[in-house]
TORDOBA-858563 format. One line per 5 residues: number of its first residue (from 1); for each residue x, y, z of N, C-alpha, C. Coordinates in Angstrom, 1 decimal. Example, Ala and Ser with C-alpha at 12.3 -4.5 7.8 and 13.67 -1.06 7.14 Angstrom:
BEGIN
1 = 13.2,-5.7,7.8,12.3,-4.5,7.8,13.2,-3.3,7.8 ~ 12.8,-2.2,7.1,13.7,-1.1,7.1,12.9,0.0,7.9
//
This chain:
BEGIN
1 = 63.1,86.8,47.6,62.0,87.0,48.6,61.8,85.8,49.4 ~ 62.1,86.0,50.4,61.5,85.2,51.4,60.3,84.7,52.0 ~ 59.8,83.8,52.1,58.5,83.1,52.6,58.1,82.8,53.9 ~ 57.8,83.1,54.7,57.4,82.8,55.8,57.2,81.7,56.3 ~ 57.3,80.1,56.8,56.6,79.0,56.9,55.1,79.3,56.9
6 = 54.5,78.0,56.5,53.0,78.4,56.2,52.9,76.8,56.6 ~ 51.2,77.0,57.3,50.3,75.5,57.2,49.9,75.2,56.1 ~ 50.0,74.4,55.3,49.3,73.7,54.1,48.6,72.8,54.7 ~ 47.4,72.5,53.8,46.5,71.3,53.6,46.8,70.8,52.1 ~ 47.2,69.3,52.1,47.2,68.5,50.7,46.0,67.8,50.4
11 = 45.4,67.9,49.4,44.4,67.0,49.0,44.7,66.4,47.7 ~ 44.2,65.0,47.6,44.2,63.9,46.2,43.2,64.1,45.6 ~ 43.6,64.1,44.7,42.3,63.9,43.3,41.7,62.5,43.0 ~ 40.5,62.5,43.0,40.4,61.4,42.8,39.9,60.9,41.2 ~ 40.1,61.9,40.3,39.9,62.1,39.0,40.8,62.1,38.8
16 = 41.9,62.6,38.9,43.3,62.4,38.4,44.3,61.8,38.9 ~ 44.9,60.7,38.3,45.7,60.6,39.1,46.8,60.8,39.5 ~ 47.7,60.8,40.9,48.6,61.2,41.3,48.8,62.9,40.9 ~ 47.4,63.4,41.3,47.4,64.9,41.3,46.9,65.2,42.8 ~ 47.4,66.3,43.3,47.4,67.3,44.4,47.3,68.5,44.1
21 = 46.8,69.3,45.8,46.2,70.7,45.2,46.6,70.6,46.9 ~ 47.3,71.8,46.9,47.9,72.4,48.4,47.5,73.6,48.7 ~ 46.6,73.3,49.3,45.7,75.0,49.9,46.1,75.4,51.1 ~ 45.9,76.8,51.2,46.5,77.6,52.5,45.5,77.6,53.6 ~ 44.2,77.1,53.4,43.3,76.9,54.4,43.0,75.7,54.4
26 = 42.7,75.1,55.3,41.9,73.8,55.2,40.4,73.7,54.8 ~ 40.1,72.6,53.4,38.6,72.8,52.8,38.2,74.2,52.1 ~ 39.3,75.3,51.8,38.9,76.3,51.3,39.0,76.2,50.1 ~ 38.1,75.5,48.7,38.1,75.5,47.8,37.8,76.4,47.1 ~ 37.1,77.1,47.5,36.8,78.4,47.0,38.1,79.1,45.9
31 = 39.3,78.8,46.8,40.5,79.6,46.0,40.8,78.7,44.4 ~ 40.5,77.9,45.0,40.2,76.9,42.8,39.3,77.5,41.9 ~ 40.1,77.6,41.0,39.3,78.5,39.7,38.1,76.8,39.5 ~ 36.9,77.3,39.4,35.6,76.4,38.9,36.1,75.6,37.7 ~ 37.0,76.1,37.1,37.3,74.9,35.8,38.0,73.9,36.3
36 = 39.0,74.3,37.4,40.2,73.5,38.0,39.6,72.9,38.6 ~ 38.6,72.9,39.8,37.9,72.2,40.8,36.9,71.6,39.5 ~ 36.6,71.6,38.5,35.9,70.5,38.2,36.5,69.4,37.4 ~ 37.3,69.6,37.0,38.1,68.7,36.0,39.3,67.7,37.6 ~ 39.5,68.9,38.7,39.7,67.2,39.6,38.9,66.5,40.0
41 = 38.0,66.7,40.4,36.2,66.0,40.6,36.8,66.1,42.0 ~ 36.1,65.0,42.7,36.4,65.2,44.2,38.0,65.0,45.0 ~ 38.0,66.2,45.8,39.3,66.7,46.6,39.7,65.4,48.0 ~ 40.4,64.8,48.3,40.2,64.0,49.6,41.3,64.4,50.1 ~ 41.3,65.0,51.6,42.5,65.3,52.5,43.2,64.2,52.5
46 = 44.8,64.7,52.5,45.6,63.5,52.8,46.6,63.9,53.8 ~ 47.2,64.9,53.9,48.2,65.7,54.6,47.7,67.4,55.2 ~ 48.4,67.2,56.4,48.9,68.6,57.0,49.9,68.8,56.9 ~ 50.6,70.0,56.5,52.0,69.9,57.2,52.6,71.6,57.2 ~ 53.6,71.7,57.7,54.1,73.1,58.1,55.3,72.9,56.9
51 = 55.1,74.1,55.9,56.1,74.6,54.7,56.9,75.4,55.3 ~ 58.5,75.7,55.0,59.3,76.0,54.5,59.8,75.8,53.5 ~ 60.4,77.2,53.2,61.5,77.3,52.0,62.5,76.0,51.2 ~ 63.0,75.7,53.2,64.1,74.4,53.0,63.6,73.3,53.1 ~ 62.5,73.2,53.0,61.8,71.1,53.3,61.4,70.6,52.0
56 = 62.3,69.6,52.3,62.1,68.9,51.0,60.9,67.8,50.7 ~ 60.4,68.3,49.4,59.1,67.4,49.0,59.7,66.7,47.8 ~ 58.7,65.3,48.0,59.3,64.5,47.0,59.3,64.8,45.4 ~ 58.2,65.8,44.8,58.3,66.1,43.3,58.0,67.6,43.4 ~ 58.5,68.5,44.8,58.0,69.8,44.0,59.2,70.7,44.8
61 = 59.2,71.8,44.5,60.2,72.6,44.8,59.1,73.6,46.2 ~ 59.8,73.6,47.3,58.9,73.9,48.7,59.0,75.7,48.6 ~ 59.9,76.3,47.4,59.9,77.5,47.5,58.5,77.8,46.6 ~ 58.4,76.9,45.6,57.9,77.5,44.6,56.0,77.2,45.1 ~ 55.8,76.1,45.7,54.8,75.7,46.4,54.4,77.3,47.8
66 = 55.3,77.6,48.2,55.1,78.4,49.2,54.6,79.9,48.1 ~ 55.0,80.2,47.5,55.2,81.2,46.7,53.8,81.3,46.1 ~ 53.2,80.0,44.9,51.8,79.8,44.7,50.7,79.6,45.8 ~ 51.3,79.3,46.9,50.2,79.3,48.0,50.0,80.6,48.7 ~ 51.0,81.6,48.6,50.9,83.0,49.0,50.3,84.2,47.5
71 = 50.1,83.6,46.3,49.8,84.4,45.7,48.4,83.9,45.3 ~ 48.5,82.5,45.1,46.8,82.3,44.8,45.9,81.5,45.9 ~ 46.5,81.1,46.9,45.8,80.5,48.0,45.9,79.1,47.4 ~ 46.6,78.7,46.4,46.6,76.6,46.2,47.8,76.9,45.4 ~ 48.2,75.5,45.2,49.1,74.9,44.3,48.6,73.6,44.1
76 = 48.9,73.3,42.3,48.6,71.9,41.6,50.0,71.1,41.7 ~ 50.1,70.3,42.1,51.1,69.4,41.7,50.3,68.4,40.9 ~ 51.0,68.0,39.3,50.7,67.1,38.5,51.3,66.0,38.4 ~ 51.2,65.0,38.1,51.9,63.9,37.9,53.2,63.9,37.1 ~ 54.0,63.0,37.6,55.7,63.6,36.7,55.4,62.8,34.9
81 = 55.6,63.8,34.5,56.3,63.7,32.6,56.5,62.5,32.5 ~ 57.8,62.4,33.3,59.1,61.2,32.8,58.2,59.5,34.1 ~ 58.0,58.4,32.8,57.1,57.4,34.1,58.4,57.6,35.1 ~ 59.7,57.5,34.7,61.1,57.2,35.5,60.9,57.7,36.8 ~ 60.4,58.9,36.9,60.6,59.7,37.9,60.1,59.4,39.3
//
């Protein structure tokens, strides 16, 4: 299935670190389940940018970010496992 390019908005957590949450609207939190949005505490804009399929992000896969942003309106990116990474 193919994805359409999409606008994202990225925000930082400022509770967690080196976590993001890529919403399909800008400031639309609403689409965060109330547990999620509280355990990040406060969201701070950091990025706009236009998704595709083929653009490469530094820790996530741009299909699978487009895919969670068309099914639940966000994606979490967490901090990598390995410190290496």
């Amino acid at each position: 299935m193919t994805i359409p390019a999409t606008t994202c908005y990225v925000y930082k957590s400022l509770r967690k670190a080196d976590t993001y949450v890529y919403l399909r609207a800008r400031d639309d939190f609403a689409a965060l389940p109330a547990e999620l949005a509280q355990a990040l505490g406060k969201l701070v804009f950091v990025l706009q940018l236009e998704l595709t399929s083929e653009r490469k992000l530094a820790r996530e896969e741009a299909s699978v970010v487009l895919e969670h942003l068309a099914e639940r309106g966000f994606h979490l990116q967490m901090p990598p496992t390995d410190p290496l990474e």
